[in-house]
C-alpha positions in Angstrom: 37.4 -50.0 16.0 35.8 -46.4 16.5 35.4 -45.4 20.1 32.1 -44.2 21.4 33.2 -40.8 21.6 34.2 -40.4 18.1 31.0 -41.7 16.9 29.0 -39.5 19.0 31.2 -36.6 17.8 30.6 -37.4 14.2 26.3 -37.8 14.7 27.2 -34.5 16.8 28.4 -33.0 13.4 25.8 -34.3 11.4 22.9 -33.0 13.5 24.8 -29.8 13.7 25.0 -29.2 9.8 21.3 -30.7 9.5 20.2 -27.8 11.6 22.2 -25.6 9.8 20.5 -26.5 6.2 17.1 -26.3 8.2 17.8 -22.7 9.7 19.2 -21.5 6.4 16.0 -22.8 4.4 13.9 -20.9 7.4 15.7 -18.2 6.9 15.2 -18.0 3.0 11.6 -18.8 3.6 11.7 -15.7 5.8 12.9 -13.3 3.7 10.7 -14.5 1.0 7.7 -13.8 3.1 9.2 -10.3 3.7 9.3 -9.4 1.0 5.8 -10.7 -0.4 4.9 -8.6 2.7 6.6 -5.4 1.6 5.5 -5.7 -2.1 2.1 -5.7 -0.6 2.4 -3.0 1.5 4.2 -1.0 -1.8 0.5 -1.5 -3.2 -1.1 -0.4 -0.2 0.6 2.6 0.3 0.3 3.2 -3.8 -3.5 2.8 -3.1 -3.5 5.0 0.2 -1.4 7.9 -2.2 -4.0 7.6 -4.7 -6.9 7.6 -2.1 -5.5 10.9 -0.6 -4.4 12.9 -3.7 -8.6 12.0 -4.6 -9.5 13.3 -1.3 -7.3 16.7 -1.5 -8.3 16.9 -5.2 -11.9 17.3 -4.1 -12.0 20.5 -2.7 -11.0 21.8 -6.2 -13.7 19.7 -8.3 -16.6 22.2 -6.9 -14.6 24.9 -9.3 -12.3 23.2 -11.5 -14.8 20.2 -12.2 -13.7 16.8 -12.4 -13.3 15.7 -16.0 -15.8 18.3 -17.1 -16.2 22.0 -16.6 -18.6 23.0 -14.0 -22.0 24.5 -15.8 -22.2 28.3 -16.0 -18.5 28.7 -14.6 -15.9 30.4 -16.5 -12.9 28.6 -13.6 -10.6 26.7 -16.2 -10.8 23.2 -16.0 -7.6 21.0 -14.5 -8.6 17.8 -16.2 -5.7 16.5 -18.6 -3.5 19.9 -18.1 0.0 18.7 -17.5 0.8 18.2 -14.1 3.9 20.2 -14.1 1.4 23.8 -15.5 -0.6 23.0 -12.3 1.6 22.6 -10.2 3.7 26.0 -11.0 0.6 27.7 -10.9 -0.5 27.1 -7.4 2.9 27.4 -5.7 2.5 31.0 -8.4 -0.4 31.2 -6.5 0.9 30.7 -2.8 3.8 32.8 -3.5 1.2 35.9 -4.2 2.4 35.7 -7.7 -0.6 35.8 -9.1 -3.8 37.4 -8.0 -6.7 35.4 -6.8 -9.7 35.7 -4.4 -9.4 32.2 -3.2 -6.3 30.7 -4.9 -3.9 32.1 -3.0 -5.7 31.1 0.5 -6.5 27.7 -0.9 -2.4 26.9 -2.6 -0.8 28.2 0.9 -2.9 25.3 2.6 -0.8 22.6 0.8 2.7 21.2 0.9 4.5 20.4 -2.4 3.7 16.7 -1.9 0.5 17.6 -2.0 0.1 19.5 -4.5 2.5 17.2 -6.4 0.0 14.4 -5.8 -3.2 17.0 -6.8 -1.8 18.1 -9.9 -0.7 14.1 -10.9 -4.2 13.5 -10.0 -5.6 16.1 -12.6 -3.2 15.5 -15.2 -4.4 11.7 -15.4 -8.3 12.4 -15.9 -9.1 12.7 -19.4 -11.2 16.0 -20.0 -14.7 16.0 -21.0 -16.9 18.0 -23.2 -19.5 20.0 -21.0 -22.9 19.0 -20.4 
């Protein structure tokens, strides 16, 4: 015959490893959500990068044009040059390396992230005929 206590010890045990399965499976659930969350926020900040190299790469479109060449303007187009020329030429630019009226103003205004994220910008957009 068992004696009370050891029965109450073993349901003890039972309820013990029961919550134990229960706060490993919360626990898994958990992370999964985590990371659902940080995957989303990988996309968000992807889309915030994007919205900001657009922003900074719109004080050069009034020169450089977007995807085509601005009427009447003999500025060389960005569009579809490789993002590596573009950025050598405005740290070339910031550096005084090469002369400018506005250039050289303009490249000493950004950090290399942002002109990393400018020229990746530009290098993307497929050039265009002009109009």
């Amino acid at each position: 015959m068992r004696s009370p206590t050891t029965t109450c010890l073993k349901e003890s045990v039972i309820q013990s490893q029961a919550a134990q399965r229960a706060t490993r499976r919360l626990f898994c659930a958990l992370l999964g959500v985590g990371a659902a969350l940080s995957m989303a926020n990988a996309g968000a900040d992807e889309t915030l990068a994007a919205r900001q190299a657009a922003s900074w790469a719109s004080s050069c479109v009034t020169c450089h044009g977007s995807g085509a060449p601005v009427k009447g303007s003999s500025i060389p187009m960005l569009a579809g040059r490789s993002a590596s020329e573009i950025e050598q030429k405005m740290r070339a630019y910031a550096r005084g390396n090469t002369p400018g009226d506005v250039m050289q103003q303009i490249a000493k205004g950004y950090d290399e992230k942002a002109v990393a994220r400018i020229a990746q910008w530009y290098a993307q957009l497929k050039p265009q005929a002009s109009q």
